[in-house]
GURO-931374 format. One record per residue (C-alpha): x, y, z; residue in one letter. Coordinates in steps of 0.25 Angstrom, whole numbers, plus 5000, padded with zeros to 4 digits. Layout:
# GURO-931374
XYZA ...
//
This chain:
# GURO-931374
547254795404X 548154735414X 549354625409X 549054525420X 547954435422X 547354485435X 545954505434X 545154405439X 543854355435X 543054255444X 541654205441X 541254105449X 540553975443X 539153965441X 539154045454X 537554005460X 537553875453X 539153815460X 538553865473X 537153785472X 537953665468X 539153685479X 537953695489X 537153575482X 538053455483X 536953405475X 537053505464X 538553485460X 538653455447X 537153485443X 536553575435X 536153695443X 535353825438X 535253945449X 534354055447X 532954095448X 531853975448X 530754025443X 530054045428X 530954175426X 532054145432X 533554155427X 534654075428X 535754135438X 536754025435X 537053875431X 538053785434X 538653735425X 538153585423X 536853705419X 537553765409X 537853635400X 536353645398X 536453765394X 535953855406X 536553985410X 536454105420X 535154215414X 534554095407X 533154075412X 532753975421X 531653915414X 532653895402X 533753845412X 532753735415X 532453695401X 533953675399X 534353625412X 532953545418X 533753465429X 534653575434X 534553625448X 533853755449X 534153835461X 533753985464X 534954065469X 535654075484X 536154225482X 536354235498X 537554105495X 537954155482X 538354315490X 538954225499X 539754155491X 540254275481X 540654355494X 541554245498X 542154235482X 542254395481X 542854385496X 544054295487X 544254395478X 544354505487X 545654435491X 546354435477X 545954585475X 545254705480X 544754725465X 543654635464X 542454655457X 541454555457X 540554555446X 539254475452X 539154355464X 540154255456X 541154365449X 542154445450X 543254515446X 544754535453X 545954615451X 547054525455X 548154615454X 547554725461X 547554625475X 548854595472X 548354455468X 548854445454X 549954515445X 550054415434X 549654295429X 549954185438X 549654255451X 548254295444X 548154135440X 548454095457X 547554215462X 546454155452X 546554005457X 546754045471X 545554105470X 544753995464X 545253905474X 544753995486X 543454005480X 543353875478X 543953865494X 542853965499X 541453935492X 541853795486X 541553875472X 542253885459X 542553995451X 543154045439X 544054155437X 544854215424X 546054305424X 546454425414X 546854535415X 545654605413X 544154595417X 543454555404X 544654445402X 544654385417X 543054365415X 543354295402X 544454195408X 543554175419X 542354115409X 543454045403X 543853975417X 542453925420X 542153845428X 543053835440X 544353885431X 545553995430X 545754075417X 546854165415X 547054255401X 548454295400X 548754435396X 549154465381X 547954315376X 546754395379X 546554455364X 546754295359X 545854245369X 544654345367X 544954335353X 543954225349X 542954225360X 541454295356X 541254435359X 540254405370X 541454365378X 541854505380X 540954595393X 539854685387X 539754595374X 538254535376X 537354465365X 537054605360X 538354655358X 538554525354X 537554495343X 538054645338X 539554625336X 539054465330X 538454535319X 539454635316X 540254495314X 541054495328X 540954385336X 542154345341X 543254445353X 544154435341X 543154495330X 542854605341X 544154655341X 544354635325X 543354735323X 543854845331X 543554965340X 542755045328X 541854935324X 541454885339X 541155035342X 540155035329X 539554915334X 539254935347X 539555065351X 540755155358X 541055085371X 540454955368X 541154965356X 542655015363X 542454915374X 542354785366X 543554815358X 544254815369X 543854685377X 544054615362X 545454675362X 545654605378X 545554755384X 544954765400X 545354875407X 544254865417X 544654875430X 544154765441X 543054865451X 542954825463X 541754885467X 540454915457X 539555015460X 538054965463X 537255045452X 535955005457X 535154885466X 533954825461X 533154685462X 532054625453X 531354515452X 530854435440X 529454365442X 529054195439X 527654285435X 527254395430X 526754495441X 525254545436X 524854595450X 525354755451X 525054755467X 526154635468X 527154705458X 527054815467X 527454725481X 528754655470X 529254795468X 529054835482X 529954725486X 531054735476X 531254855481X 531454815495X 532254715489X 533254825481X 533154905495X 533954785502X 534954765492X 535054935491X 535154925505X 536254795506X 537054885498X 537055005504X 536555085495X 535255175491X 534755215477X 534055345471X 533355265458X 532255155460X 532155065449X 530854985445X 531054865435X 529654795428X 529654675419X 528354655413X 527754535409X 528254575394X 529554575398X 529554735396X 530354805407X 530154925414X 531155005424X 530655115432X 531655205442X 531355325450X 532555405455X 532355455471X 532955585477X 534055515486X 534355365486X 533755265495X 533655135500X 532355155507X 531255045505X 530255135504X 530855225494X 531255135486X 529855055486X 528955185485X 529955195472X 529755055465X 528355085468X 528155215460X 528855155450X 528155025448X 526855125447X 527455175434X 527455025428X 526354945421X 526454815427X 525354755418X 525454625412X 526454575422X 527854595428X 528854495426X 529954565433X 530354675446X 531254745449X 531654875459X 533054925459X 533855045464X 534955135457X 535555265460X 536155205473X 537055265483X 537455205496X 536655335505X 535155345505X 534555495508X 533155455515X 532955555524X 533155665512X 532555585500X 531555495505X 530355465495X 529455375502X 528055385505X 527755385520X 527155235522X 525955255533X 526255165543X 525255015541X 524154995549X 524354895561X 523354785556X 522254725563X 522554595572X 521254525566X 521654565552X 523254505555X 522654375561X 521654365547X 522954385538X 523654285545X 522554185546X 522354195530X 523754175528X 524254075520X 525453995520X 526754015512X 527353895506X 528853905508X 529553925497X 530953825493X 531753875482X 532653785475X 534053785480X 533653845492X 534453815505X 533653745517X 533753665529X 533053565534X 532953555549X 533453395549X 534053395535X 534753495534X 535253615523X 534753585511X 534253655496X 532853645491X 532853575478X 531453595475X 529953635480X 528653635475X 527253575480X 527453605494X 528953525494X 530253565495X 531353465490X 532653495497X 534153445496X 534953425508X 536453455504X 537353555509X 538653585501X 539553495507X 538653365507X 538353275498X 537153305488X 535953275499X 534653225501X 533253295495X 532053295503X 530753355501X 529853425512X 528653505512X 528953635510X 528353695523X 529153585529X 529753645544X 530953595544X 531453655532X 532053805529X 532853885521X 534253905524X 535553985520X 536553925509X 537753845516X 539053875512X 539753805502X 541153795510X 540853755524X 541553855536X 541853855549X 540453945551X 539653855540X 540153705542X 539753615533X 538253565534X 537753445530X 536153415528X 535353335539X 534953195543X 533953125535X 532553185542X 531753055547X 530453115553X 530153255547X 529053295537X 529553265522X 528753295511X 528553165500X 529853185491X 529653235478X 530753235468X 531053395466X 530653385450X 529153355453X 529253485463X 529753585454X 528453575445X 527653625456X 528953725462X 528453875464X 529353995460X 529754135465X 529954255456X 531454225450X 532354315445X 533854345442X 533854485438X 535354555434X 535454625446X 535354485452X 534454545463X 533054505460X 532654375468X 532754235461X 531854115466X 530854005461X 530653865466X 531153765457X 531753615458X 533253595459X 533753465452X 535053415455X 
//
């Protein structure tokens, strides 16, 4: 381990929930729960005015209302959250070419390897420095700890939160592990936990008492080796750069359970057209299809099949998800989906490994029977998400705050107005549209926007306050798996 603290840890916070409330002037200071809406889905995170009623990130959502009934809940903005991270990792990328970012909102860097830091103080000015430009740039806080090791700079950076700077100075890291709970330390989660409890360890301290022997007998060689180490301060992990994508998958979880097999066949189809867009964002190709089932017993299932060559081939990849579903009993329900990919390389060899079935080409349907189909079409009802971004063709860029029996209840605010007005349309109403996230700190390409002029002639719909619509607000499948891939959606109220 190194003798100066220059690994820094940044976590930014409350990542989803400071950027809903930095682009809802109206939301600062509020309670605000971001993640999937609907009956399964999960918390992704809380600010913290959440938190104090004791909602946090994995929690379901269904609990998260119990606790917290008058928060603001809002599915996610991943396409503004990227945005944002690339912007923060852009940052870091100037104090170090080793950074290694551990998810959207954290990361680790080695100062002293991009000349940064040396020692403590110039670790200390590089870490303000930084908070400063983040806050300069995205109008966002975050916290960042100092050590001189990995595990240590993670733990100084909890301790900075929220909106703080925390340094360990080399030679106090034994006295400052010393009476914190084994959990604190990486790889320690409640089983591990609730084993070392009974053995009587509860405490870093404890750990370390007990010695090397004794943690191997309890939970084995390299388990065992590795905590005595972190309880006596050691890290030698080095900060990587670059990780290597083991696999690419997606999935979704389901508000119901799916009885019908013919539609389980059509989800799986498209979660693999999904997974072949983020195989083929990447770059990549992958010999091993996986299949994931959840059935309605909570039992589940994983099937794989391993091609001859790898491939990002929609086709392949289908025909493959498809066998695979046949070897599953679907019966009773299906809670959850999910198709991923493994085995990846960044070549395909399609002309030499291909396994798809020739597809006969479709037959070009009757005019009469086009004109029938369309005839009995129905219409859709367009769907409003809470949280969503719109714009409104005279009021301007606003966020739906709620939807239900044919309405939609929007506020119009930008991030730099004043908490704005709510109006409520008809949901088919014309005038109003989806649109892309502003940013939070106005440039000269993105000037600030302010929402529009009162409307004095177009159709509103009566106003109902948002509460009495979330009774009747429909819901999309949610989800928030571990890969952070599956689609999270849902229709719920939003109160500020």
């Amino acid at each position: 381990m190194r003798n100066a603290p220059t690994i820094l840890h940044l976590d930014m916070d409350a990542f989803f929930a400071s950027v809903e409330q930095a682009s809802k002037p109206s939301l600062r200071g509020k309670a605000v729960v971001v993640g999937g809406l609907g009956p399964r889905g999960v918390v992704a995170t809380a600010s913290y005015e959440a938190r104090v009623f004791g909602v946090h990130s994995a929690m379901p959502m269904s609990q998260a209302r119990r606790l917290a009934p008058n928060a603001a809940y809002l599915v996610p903005r991943f396409t503004l959250y990227r945005t944002i991270s690339e912007q923060v990792m852009a940052l870091l990328r100037e104090l170090s070419p080793l950074v290694e970012p551990l998810s959207l909102d954290e990361a680790f860097v080695d100062l002293e390897a991009g000349g940064a830091a040396w020692d403590g103080e110039s670790a200390r000015r590089a870490g303000e420095k930084l908070r400063a430009d983040i806050r300069a740039v995205t109008g966002l806080t975050g916290s960042v700890g100092l050590a001189a090791s990995k595990m240590l700079a993670k733990i100084a950076s909890e301790q900075a939160k929220p909106d703080g700077l925390r340094l360990i100075e080399p030679g106090t890291e034994r006295a400052l592990l010393a009476p914190m709970p084994v959990r604190t330390l990486p790889g320690v989660g409640p089983a591990t936990g609730d084993h070392l409890r009974r053995a009587g360890i509860t405490t870093v301290e404890e750990l370390a008492e007990a010695g090397e022997d004794e943690l191997v007998r309890l939970l084995g060689k390299a388990h065992g080796h590795a905590l005595y180490a972190m309880a006596l301060a050691r890290d030698e992990r080095p900060v990587v750069a670059e990780r290597e994508t083991k696999s690419v998958s997606v999935e979704d979880t389901y508000d119901v359970d799916i009885h019908d097999r013919l539609r389980v066949g059509l989800e799986v189809q498209r979660l693999a057209d999904r997974c072949v867009g983020r195989l083929r964002q990447a770059g990549l190709s992958g010999r091993t299809i996986v299949l994931k089932v959840r059935r309605y017993d909570f039992s589940t299932l994983t099937r794989s099949e391993t091609l001859r060559g790898p491939t990002d081939d929609p086709v392949v990849i289908r025909e493959a998800a498809a066998r695979l579903l046949d070897s599953v009993d679907t019966t009773g329900g299906v809670r959850l989906l999910g198709v991923g990919v493994s085995g990846l390389a960044d070549y395909t060899q399609e002309d030499l490994f291909a396994q798809a079935i020739p597809v006969p080409a479709a037959k070009e349907p009757e005019k009469d029977a086009v004109e029938a189909v369309v005839e009995r079409a129905e219409p859709v009802e367009r769907q409003w998400r809470a949280g969503q971004d719109v714009r409104h063709a005279e009021h301007g860029h606003g966020w739906v705050q709620g939807s239900g029996l044919g309405r939609v209840t929007v506020r119009f605010e930008t991030p730099h107005s004043p908490p704005g007005r709510v109006r409520t349309f008809f949901s088919d109403d014309p005038a109003l549209e989806s649109a892309d996230p502003l940013p939070l700190v106005p440039d000269s390409s993105h000037p600030a926007e302010r929402p529009g002029p009162p409307d004095r002639g177009r159709r509103t719909a009566p106003s109902r306050p948002p509460e009495d619509l979330a009774a009747q607000a429909s819901s999309d499948p949610a989800s928030l798996p571990k890969s952070r891939s599956g689609t999270l959606g849902g229709e719920a109220t939003s109160r500020p």
